[in-house]
C-alpha positions as a printed Julia matrix, in Angstrom:
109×3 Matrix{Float64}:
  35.82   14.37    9.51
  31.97   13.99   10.37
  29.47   12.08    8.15
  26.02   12.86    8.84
  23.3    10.82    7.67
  19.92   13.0     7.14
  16.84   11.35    6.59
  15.3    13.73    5.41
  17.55   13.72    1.78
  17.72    9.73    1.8
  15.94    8.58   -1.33
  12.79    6.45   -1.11
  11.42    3.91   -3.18
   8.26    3.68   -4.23
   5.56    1.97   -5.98
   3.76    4.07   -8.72
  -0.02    3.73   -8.91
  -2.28    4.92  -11.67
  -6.13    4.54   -9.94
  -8.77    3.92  -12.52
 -10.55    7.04  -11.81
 -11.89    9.71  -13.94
  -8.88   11.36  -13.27
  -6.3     8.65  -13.48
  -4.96    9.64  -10.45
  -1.25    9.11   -9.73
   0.37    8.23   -6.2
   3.94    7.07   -5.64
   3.16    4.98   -2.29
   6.09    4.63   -0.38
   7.53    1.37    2.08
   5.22    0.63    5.04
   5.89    2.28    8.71
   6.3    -1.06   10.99
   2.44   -1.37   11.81
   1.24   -1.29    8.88
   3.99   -3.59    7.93
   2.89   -5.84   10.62
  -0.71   -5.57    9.95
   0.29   -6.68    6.3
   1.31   -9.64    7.08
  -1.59  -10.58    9.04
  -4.24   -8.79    7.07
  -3.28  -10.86    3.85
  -6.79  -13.3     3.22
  -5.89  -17.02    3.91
  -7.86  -19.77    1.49
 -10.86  -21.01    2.65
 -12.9   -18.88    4.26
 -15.88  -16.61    2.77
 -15.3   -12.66    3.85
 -17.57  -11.14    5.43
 -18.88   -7.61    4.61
 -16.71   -6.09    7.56
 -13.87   -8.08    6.39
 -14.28   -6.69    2.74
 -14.86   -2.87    4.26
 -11.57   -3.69    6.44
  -9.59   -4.56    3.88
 -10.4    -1.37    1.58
  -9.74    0.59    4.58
  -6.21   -0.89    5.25
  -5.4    -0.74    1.15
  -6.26    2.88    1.75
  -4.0     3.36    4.58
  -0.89    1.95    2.23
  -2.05    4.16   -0.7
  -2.33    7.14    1.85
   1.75    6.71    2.49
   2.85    8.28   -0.36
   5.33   11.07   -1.76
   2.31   13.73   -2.73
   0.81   13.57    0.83
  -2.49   12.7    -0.82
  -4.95   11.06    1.29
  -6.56    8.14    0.62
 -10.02    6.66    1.83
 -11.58    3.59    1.72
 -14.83    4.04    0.41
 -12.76    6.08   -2.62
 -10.92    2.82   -3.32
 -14.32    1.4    -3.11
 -15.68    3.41   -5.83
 -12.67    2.93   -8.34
 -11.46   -0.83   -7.97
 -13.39   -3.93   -7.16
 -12.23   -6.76   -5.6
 -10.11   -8.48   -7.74
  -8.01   -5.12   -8.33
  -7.88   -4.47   -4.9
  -6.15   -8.02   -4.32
  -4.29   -7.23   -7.67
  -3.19   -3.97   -5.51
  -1.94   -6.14   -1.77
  -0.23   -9.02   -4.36
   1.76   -5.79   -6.51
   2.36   -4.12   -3.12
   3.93   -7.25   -0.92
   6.15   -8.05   -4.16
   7.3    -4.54   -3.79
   8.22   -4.61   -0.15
   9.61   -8.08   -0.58
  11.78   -7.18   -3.58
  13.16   -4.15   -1.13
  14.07   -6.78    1.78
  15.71   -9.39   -0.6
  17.54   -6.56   -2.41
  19.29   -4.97    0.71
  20.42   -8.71    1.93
């Protein structure tokens, strides 16, 4: 008997995100690929330490690259994120987002 394992059927979790845009726009962003995963972790802001424009530009830019991972293939810029969520949502966002990753790594141990 062969078993076959097809990625392509495998079911994917996702986080479901309503953007507070005039057309409420729904994504279901999916798991980060491994660099994006790795630039998570070192992307997060540490305590301490003003941001500078760039950082602030880099950061909507990265968000934007999570967002853009999702089930509808919808693409996802920063300056759009720019125009729909300030700062504080945008950290609401990368908080909501690492909880969701996490949950998925404690939950398959």
């Amino acid at each position: 008997m062969s078993n076959v394992l097809d990625f392509n059927k495998v079911k994917k979790n996702f986080l479901r995100v309503i953007l507070p845009d005039e057309q409420r726009t729904e994504i279901k962003v999916l798991t980060p690929t491994k660099s994006l995963l790795t630039e998570l972790t070192t992307m997060l802001p540490e305590g301490g330490e003003t941001p500078t424009e760039d950082d602030i530009n880099a950061l909507y830019d990265f968000c934007a690259r999570l967002m853009s991972r999702n089930r509808e293939g919808r693409a996802v810029t920063g300056e759009q994120l720019a125009d729909c969520l300030d700062f504080e949502d945008l950290m609401t966002f990368l908080d909501t987002y690492t909880d969701f990753v996490t949950g998925l790594t404690d939950s398959k141990n």
